[in-house]
N, C-alpha and C positions, 0 to 999 in steps of 0.2 A: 591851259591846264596848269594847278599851282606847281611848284615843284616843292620836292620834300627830299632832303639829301639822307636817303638810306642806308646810308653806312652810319651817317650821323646819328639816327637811331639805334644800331649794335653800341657807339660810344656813349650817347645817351645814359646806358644802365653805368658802364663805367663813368662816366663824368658825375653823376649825380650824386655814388658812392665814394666819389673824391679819387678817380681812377682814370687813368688816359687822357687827360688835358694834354698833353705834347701830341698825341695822334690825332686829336680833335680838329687841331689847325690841320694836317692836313689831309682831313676828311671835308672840312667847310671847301675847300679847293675843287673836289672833283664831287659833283651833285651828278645826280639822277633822277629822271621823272618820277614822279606819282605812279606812272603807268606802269614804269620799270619794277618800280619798288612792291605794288601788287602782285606783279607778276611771278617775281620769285618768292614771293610770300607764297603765293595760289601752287607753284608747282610743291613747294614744300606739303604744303595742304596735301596736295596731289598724291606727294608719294605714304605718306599717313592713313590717306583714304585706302589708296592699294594696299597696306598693309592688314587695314583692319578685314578688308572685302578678300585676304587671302584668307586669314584664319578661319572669317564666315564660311566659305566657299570648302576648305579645309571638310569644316564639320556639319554638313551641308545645309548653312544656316541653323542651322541650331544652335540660338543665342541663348537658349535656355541653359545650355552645358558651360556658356563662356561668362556672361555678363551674372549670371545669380551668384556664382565664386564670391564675391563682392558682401560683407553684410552692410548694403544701402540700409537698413533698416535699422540698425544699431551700431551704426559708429559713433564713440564717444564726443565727438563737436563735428558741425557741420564745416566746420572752416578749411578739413584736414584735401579735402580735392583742389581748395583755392591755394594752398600751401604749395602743392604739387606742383600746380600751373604754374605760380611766384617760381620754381626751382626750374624747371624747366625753362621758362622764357627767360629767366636771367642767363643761363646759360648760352639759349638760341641767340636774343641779341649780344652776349660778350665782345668786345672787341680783338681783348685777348685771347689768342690760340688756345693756350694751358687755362683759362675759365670756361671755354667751351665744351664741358667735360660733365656727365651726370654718373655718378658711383654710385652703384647698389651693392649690398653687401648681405651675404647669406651667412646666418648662425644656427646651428642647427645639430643634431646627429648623425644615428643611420642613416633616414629618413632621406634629406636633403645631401649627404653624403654618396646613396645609391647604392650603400652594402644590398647585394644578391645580383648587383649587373654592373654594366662598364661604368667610371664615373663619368663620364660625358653625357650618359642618358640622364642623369639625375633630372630633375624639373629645373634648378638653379642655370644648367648650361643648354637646356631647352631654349631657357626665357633670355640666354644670351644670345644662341644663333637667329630670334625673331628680333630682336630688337638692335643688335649692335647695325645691321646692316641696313636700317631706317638712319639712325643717329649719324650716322655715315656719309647717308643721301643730303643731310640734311646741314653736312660740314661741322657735326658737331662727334666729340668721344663717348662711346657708350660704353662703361667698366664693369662687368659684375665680377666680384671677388666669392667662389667660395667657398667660405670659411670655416662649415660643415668637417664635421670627423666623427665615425663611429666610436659610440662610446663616450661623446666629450664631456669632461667633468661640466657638473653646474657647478662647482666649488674649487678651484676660482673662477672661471670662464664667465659666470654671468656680472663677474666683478671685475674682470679684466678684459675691455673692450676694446679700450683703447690698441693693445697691442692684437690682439685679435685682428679688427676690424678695419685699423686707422682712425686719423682723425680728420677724414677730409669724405668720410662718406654720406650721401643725399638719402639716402633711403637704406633702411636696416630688414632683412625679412627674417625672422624668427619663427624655427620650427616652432609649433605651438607642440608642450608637455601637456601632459593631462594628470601627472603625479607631481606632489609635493615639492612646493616652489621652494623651503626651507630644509628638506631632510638630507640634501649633502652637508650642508655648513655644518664645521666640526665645532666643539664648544667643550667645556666640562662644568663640572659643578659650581667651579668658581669663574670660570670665562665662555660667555655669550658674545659673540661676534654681531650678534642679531637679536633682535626681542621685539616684542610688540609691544604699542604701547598701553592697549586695552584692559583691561582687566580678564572683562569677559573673555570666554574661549573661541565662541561664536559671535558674529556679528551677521546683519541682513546685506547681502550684497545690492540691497537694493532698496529706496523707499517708496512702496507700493504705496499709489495715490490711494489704490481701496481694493478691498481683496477678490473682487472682482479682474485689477489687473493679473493678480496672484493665479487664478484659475485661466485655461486655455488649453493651446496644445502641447504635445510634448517637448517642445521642443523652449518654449518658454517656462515649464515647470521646471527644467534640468534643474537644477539648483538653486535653493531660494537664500539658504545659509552658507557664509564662507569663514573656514575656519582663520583666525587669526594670525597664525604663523605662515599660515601660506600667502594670507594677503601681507604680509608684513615681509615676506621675502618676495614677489609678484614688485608690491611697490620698491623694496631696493634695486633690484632690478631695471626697473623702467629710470628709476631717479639717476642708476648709471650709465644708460643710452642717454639720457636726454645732457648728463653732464659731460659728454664730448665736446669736444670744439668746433664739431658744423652740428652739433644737436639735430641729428639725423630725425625720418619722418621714423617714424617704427609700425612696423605692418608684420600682423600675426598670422601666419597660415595654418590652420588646423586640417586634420585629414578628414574626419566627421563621416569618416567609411560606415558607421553603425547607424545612422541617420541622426544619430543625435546632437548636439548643440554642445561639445565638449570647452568649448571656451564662455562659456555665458554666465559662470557665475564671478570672472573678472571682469568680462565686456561689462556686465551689469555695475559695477561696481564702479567703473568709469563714465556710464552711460551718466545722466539728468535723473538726477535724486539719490546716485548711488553717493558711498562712500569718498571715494576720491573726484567725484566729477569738478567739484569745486576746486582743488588743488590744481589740477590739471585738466581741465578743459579747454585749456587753451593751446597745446600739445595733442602733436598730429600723431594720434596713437589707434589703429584700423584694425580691423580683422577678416582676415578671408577663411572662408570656409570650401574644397575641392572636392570633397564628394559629399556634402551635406546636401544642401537645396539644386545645387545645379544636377542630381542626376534623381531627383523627384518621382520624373516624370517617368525613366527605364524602371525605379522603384512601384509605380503603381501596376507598370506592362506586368512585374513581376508577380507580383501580390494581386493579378488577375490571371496570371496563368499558372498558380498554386494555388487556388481557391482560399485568396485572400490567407495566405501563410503568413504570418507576419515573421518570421525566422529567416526570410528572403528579404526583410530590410537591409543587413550588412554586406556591403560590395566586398567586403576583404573575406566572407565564404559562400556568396552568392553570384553566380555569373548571370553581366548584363545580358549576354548572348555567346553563346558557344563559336559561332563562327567570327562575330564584331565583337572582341569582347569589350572594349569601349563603346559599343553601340553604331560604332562607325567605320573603326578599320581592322584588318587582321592585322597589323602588324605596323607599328610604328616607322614616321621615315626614317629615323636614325637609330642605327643598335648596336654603334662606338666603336664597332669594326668596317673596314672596307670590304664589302661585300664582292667585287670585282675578285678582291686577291684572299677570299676567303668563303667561299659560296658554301663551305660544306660547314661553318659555322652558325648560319641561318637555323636550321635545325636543333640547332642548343639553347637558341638561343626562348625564354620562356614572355609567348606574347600574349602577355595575362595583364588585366587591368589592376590585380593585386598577388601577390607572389608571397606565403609565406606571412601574411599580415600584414606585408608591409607595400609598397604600389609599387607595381610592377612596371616594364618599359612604355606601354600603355597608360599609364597610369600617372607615372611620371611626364609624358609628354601631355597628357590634359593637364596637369598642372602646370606646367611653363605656358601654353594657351592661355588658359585662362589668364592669369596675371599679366601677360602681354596685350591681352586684349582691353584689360583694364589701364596699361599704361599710358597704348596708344590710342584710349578713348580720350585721356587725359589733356596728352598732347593736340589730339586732332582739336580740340574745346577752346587748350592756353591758344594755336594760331589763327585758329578761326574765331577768338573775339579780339588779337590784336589784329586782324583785317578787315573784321567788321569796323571796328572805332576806332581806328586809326588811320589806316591808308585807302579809305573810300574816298575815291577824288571831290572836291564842289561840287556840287549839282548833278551829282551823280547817284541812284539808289544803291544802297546796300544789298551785301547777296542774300539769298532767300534763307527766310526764316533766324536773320542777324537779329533781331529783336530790339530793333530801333529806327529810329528816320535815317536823313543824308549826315554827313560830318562834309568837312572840307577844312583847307589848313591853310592860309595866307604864306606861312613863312613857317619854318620847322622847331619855332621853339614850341608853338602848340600843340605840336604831334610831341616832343621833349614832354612838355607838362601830362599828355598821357603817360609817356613813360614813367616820371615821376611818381604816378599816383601806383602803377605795378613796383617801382623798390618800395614805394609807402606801403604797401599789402606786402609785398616779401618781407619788409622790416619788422610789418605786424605778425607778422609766421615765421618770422626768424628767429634767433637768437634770445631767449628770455631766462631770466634768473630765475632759478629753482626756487620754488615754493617750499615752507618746513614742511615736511615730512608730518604725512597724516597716521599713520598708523606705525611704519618701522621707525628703530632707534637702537641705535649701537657702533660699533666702529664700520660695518657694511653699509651704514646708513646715516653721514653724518649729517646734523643739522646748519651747521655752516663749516668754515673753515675747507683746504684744499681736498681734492677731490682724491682716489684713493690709484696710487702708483703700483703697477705691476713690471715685474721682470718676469718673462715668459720665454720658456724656450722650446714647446712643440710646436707645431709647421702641420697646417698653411698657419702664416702670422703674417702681421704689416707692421706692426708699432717696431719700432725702434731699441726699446728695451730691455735687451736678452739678460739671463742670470749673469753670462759672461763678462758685460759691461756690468759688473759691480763687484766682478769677482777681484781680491787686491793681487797683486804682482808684483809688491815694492820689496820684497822679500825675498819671494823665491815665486819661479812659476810654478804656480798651482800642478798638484800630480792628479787631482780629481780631474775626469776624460765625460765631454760632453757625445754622450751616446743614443742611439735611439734602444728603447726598452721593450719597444716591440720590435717583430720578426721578420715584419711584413718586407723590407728593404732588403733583407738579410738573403728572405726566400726570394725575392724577388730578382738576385741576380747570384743565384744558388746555379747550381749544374741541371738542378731541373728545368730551368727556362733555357740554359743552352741545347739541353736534351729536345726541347719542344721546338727548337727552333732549327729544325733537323729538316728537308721537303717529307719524310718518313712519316714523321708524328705529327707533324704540324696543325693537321686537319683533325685530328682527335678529339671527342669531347676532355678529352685530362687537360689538354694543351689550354684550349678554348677556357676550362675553369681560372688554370693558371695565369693566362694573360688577363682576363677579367679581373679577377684578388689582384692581379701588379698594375692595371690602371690606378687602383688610389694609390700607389707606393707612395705618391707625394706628402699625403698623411700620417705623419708620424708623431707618436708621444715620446719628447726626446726630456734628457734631465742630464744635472752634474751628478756622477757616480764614483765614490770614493770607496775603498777599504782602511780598514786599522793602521798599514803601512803607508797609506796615502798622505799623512796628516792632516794638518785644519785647509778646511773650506774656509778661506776670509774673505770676509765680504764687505764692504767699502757703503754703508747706505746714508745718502742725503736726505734730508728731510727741508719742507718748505716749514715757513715761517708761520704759526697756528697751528699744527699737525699736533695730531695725536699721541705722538712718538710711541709708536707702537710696529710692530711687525707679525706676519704670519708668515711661514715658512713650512710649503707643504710637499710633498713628495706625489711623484703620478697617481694618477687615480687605478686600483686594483679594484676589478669585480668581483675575484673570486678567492679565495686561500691564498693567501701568502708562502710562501718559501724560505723555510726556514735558514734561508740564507741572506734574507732579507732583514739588515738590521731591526730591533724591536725599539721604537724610539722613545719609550718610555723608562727601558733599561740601558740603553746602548749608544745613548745621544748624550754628548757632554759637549755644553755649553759654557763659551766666557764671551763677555762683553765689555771692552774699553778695560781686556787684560785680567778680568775678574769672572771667577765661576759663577755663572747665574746658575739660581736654581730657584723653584717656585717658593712665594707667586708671583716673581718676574716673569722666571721662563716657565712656562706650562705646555707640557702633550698635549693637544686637545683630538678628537673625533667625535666624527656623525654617530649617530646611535645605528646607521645601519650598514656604512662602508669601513671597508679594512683600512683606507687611506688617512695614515696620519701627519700631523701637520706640529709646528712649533708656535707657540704664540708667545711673544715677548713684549711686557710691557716696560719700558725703558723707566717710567717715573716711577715705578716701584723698585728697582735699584738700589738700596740704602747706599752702596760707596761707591757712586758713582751722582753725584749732586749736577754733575754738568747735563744728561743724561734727561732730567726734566725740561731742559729746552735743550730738546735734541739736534735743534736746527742750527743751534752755535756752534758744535762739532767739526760741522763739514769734515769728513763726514762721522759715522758711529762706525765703531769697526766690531763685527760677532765674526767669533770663528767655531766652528764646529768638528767637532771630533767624531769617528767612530771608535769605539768602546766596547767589542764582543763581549758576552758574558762565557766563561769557560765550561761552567755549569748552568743545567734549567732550575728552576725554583722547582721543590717538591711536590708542590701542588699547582701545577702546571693545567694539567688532564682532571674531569672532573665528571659526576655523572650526570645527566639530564633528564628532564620529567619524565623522557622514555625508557629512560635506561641505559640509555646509549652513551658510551664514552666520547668528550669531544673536549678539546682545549677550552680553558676559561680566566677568565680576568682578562689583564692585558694580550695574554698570548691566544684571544680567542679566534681570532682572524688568519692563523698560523696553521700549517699542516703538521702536526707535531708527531699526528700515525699514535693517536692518544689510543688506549685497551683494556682490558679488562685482564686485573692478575689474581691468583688464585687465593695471596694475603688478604687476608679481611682488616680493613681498616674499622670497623666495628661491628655488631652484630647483625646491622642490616640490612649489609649484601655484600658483595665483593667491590674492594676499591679499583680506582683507575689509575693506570701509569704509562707512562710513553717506552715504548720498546726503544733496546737499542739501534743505534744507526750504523750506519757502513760510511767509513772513512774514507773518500773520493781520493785522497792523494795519498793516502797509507796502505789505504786497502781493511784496515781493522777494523774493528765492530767493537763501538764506543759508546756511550752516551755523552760524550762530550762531544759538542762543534768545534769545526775548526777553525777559528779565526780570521786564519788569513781570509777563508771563502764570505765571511760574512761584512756586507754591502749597505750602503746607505743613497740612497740618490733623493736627489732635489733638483723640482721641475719647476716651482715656480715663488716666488717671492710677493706679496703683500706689504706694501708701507703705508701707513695710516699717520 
């Protein structure tokens, strides 16, 4: 029998990519048979196979519910599973401990967050308790980060990944949106962060060979036009996943709960004839769909036992079944509490395939399935053709259905030159320079030059980059206090969880809600928060060499009415740079046309006394400091009236709870004009219309350097 020194193959990957020559000497020392070396290839196999025959068995073979998640049918290149294999088997053979390591990392909302249940159920930590303890068996790390948060801005978040995500993650999963890729990014009349390069408003997401392709079922009709801003924020987007430093795989998850094809007017656009397929077709860019195609078939059970209702297509207000509402179990194995020291929580707990629109614990466990099931199809594939064509001894058949004749290996550099030719495909799937930019252009979207630096400081994060680390200190230590802006943490270790943590209450649905809400505590949108007596925020920013010299400087994302103690940054932000008051069009307010969240934008080469300032990058660093600035008085025309009639703040203070009214003076003939009542003085007690300064707050959560 030849022999093949199998360790020699883990160094293989390293020695080829110019890694582990001093371990290679003494790996040549201690060889191993042919026989050996199959051997634990096959039990690896082994335990992959068991993994995939649990989740089968799971859902009692119904591969319909696991393997159609996948759109086999429209992913943008074929290349993107051979990609996977290239990542995985670099890993499996490493020599290296710390390269033995495969990262996936979740970006996402609610959704992937698990707002309405514990967050351990989410699908994201589903698909880590099926898969970390494979990667395990198999002497390899299996990491999922995730990095999900209800409510997360797409403005900056889908621009800051870096500190999000890392820069050492294999695989990216993205809740798939189904609103507007562009309607966070703020901008004004004279500053676009983002544009399309189009002319037209629409473009075809797709070039239909003949309009024959054009016609079919619903689910290929979804969308034949996509508008342009959205594709022009979709592609900034992908151009800042793929400009990481492991240029992760990026795989879409949609929920497709309505039966319809909610991602198909971008798949198409990546797919063979669309728009960007050219650009990037060669970027492992996927899309999985969780309740689209895989639950088809409970959809027709439906729509035959309501006499073909088609109103029983959507699983988020149609049950698969009252008793299974997955079609298979009452009740998921994990529901993020120990059931042992909490039995009377089962009960609260809601075992519904979807809860409130959104998937339920049920619901979320099909989803980590599925995508497990895809991972370990993956895997089982990358070891089972390096065993087929690699370590089948001389004169020995291959195992069944290997899809080739015998190999055999004299001496181990030829089993090496297989290896070779797996880094040559990982090299071909690896690391590639961006392509210009097909449709977006603007600072979100550059055409060459460095990639776009965030300082981030809500949590969960990986990057390195907090606001803190640029805040200056040569001065004085900063009085601005890095705080969390939500409550969640606040409430979370409030006297109510001591109350619940009583043997009295314990068992209580209140308790049960509480300790639920304080599983994500870890989730927080945190920012630097100053008042008027705080003084300047300074802030220290490098810039590399080609940049933009530009910044964005934005404050947390608000869903809802501001507080009028929420500084107005339009009136109440003073800026200087390099010691000099900017004011527009250097410094400009910009916002979204539809969120209250506003943001700084500073273009440094518009500067007039500031000449250094155009190559920002000789500075090291630029110093802006920020002031808050209360206004003592509101402007007169603050409150204003609407096509209803209704009084509401308008202009800049629209976003503002001002408590705007109706007064009985007639500002003309009309109707009656609108004014803001007076207020009640929190530390006086008086009834003013004047704010009080000291109360009024400015916070900054994240920082943009271009």
């Amino acid at each position: 029998m030849h022999v093949i020194n199998w360790l020699f193959l883990r160094i293989s990957f390293a020695s080829v990519s110019k890694h582990g020559g001093q371990v290679a000497k003494w790996v040549r020392a201690s060889s191993v048979t042919n026989h050996h070396a199959a051997l634990e290839m096959r039990t690896s196999l082994t335990v992959v196979s068991e993994a995939l025959h649990d989740i089968e068995s799971y859902y009692h073979n119904d591969k319909k519910i696991l393997s159609a998640s996948v759109c086999n049918a429209c992913p943008p290149t074929s290349g993107c599973n051979a990609a996977l294999r290239h990542r995985f088997l670099k890993a499996y053979f490493s020599s290296r401990q710390d390269q033995r390591k495969v990262v996936m990392a979740v970006v996402g909302g609610s959704v992937a967050a698990g707002v309405g249940s514990w967050r351990t159920t989410a699908w994201p930590h589903v698909l880590q308790r099926l898969l970390e303890p494979v990667f395990s068996r198999l002497g390899m790390v299996f990491e999922l980060r995730n990095q999900a948060m209800p409510n997360r801005p797409e403005f900056p978040d889908n621009h800051c990944l870096n500190p999000v995500v890392g820069n050492d993650a294999d695989v990216i999963l993205r809740e798939w949106r189904s609103y507007d890729w562009d309607h966070c990014i703020p901008s004004s009349p004279t500053v676009r962060l983002l544009e399309s390069r189009r002319k037209e408003e629409w473009v075809w997401n797709q070039q239909f060979a003949s309009m024959a392709d054009i016609s079919g079922s619903k689910r290929s009709r979804r969308r034949q036009l996509i508008h342009t801003k959205d594709l022009a924020g979709f592609e900034a987007f992908v151009r800042s996943l793929l400009g990481l430093k492991s240029q992760p795989l990026l795989h879409f998850v949609a929920l497709d709960a309505d039966a319809g094809d909610n991602s198909s007017a971008f798949r198409g656009a990546l797919n063979r004839g669309g728009i960007l397929y050219e650009a990037y077709k060669h970027y492992c860019i996927n899309f999985f769909s969780a309740f689209g195609p895989p639950f088809d078939h409970f959809r027709k059970r439906l729509q035959h036992n309501h006499l073909n209702n088609d109103s029983c297509t959507n699983l988020a207000s149609c049950v698969v079944s009252a008793e299974k509402p997955d079609g298979h179990h009452r009740q998921a194995q994990s529901l993020g509490f120990a059931r042992d020291d909490h039995p009377q929580w089962i009960k609260y707990s809601k075992h519904n395939l979807f809860v409130d629109g959104r998937p339920g614990i049920l619901g979320h466990e099909v989803m980590g399935h599925q995508l497990a099931y895809y991972y370990l199809l993956i895997l089982n594939t990358s070891l089972t053709s390096v065993l087929t064509s690699v370590l089948t001894p001389a004169g020995h058949t291959q195992p069944r259905n290997s899809g080739g004749g015998s190999h055999g290996y004299s001496h181990p550099a030829e089993a090496v030159s297989v290896i070779e030719d797996v880094n040559l495909g990982y090299a071909e799937h690896g690391h590639r320079h961006l392509p210009r930019p097909v449709i977006c252009q603007g600072f979100l979207c550059p055409r060459n030059g460095p990639p776009v630096r965030c300082a981030y400081s809500s949590l969960p994060k990986r990057g390195p980059l907090d606001i803190g680390d640029i805040i200056s200190n040569s001065t004085a230590v900063t009085r601005w206090q890095n705080v969390a802006v939500d409550d969640r943490r606040i409430h979370c270790n409030s006297d109510q969880t001591t109350w619940c943590t009583s043997t009295k209450y314990e068992d209580t649905e209140d308790c049960f809600e509480v300790h639920t809400d304080c599983s994500h505590a870890i989730v927080q949108t945190r920012a630097f928060e100053g008042f008027a007596g705080s003084g300047a925020l300074q802030l220290d920013i490098d810039f590399s060499r080609g940049s933009q010299c530009a910044i964005v400087i934005s404050e947390p994302q608000y869903l809802a009415k501001k507080s009028l103690t929420m500084a107005n940054w339009f009136h109440e932000l003073r800026v200087v740079v390099e010691g000099n008051t900017c004011a527009e069009p250097a410094c400009t307010v910009i916002q979204s046309r539809s969120s209250p969240t506003q943001s700084l934008f500073i273009d440094l080469r518009l500067i007039d006394s500031c000449d250094e300032c155009k190559t920002c990058w000789m500075l090291k660093p630029v110093h802006v400091d920020l002031y808050v600035e209360p206004l003592m008085t509101m402007e007169p025309n603050v409150c204003g009236l609407a096509s209803t009639g209704k009084c509401i703040p308008i202009g800049h203070w629209r976003h503002y709870e001002l408590g705007c009214a109706h007064t009985s003076k007639s500002s003309d003939s009309e109707g009656p004009a609108c004014w803001r009542p007076l207020m009640h003085n929190a530390l006086t007690g008086e009834v003013t219309d004047v704010r009080n300064p000291q109360l009024v707050k400015l916070a900054v959560s994240s920082v943009l350097i271009f």
